[in-house]
Wavefront OBJ file of the C-alpha trace (Angstrom):
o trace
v 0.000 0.000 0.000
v 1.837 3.072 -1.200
v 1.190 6.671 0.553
v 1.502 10.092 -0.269
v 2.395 12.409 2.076
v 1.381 15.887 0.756
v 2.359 18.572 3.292
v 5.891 16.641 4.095
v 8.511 18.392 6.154
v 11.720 17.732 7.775
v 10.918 19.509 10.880
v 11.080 16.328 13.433
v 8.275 18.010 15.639
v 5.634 18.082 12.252
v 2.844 15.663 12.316
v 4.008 14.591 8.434
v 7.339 14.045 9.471
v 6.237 11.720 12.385
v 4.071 10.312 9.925
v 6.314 9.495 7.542
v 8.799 7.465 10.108
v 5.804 5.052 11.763
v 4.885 4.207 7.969
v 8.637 3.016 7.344
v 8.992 1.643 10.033
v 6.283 -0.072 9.630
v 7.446 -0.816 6.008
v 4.755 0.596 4.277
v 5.820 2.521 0.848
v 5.982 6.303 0.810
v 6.130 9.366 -1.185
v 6.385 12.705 0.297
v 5.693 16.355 -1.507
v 6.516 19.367 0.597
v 7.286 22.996 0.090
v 11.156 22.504 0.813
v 13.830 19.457 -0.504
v 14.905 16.816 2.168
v 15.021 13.486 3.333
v 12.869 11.716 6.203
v 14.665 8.159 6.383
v 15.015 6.960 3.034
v 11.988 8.904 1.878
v 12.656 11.780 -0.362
v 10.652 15.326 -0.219
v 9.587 16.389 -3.587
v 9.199 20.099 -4.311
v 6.336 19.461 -7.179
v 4.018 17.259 -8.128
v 4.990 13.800 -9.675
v 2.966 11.297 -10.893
v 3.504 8.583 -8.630
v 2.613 5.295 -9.929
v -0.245 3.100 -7.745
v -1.177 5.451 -5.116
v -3.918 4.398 -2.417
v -3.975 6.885 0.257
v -3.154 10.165 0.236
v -2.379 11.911 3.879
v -2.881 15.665 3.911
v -1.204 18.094 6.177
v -1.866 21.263 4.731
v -4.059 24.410 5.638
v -7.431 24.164 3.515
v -6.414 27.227 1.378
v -3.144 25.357 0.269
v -5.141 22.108 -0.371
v -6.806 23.683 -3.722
v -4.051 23.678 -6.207
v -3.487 19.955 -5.508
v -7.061 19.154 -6.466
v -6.496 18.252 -9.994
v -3.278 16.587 -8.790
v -4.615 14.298 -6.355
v -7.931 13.332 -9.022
v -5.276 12.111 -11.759
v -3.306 10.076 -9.002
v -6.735 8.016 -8.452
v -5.811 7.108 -4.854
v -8.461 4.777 -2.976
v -8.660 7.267 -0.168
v -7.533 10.497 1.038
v -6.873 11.258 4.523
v -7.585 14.973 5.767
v -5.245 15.134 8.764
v -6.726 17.604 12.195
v -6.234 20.743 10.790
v -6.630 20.251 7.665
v -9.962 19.496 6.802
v -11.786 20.289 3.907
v -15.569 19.633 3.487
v -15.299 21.609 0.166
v -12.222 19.391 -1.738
v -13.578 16.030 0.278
v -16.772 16.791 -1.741
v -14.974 17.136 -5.444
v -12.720 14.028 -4.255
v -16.082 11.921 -3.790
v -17.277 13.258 -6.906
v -14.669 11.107 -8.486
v -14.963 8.091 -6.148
v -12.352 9.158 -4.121
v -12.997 7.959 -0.216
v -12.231 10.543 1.943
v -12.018 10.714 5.929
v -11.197 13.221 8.487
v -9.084 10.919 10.278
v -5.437 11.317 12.126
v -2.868 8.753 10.177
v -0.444 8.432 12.919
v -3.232 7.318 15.400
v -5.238 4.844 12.471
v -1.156 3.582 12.038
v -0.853 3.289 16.274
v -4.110 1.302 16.249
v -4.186 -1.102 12.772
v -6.850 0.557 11.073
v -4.549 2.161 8.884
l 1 2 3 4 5 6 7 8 9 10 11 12 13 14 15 16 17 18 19 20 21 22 23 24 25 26 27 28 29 30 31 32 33 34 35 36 37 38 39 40 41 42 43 44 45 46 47 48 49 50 51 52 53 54 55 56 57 58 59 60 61 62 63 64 65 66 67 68 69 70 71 72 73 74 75 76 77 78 79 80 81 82 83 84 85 86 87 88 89 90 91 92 93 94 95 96 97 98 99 100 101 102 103 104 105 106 107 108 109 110 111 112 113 114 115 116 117 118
């Protein structure tokens, strides 16, 4: 199950970058796109969009008004599910996501990884 990380930072006390470690550690496969280049383990931050191959979830940790100009981004990924991290959620883009069969949740992926619902 590969994730994208869309908010990623190499701050250790961010909620992405925390994220990022428990899904390696747990060996899970993951992409990160932040606003600056770096490295979170052997993950590397991307400064603009690629088009990952087979994404299923994609774990937000941006404001709402920097979620918009990923909306087309996100659609032509196709992930199974997008996960609006606290803070971040969006009732607006969660709407346009299920538009295009896109499952959305306001959820919390470090605490779905810490309990195996992930």
């Amino acid at each position: 199950m590969r994730t994208l990380v869309i908010g990623a930072s190499t701050r250790k006390e961010r909620y992405s970058y925390k994220a990022i470690q428990k899904l390696r550690k747990l060996n899970l496969d993951v992409c990160a796109l932040g606003l600056n280049k770096g490295e979170i383990m052997d993950v590397k931050i991307q400064t603009k969009p690629i088009n990952f191959k087979k994404i299923h979830t994609v774990s937000i940790y941006l404001k709402p008004l920097n979620q918009f100009q990923y909306l087309n981004y996100i659609i032509k990924l196709s992930p199974k599910r997008v996960i609006f991290n606290p803070g971040s959620e969006n009732q607006i883009l969660m709407n346009k996501l299920e538009e295009k069969k896109i499952s959305c949740e306001n959820s919390c992926s470090l605490v779905l990884l810490s309990t195996n619902q992930y």
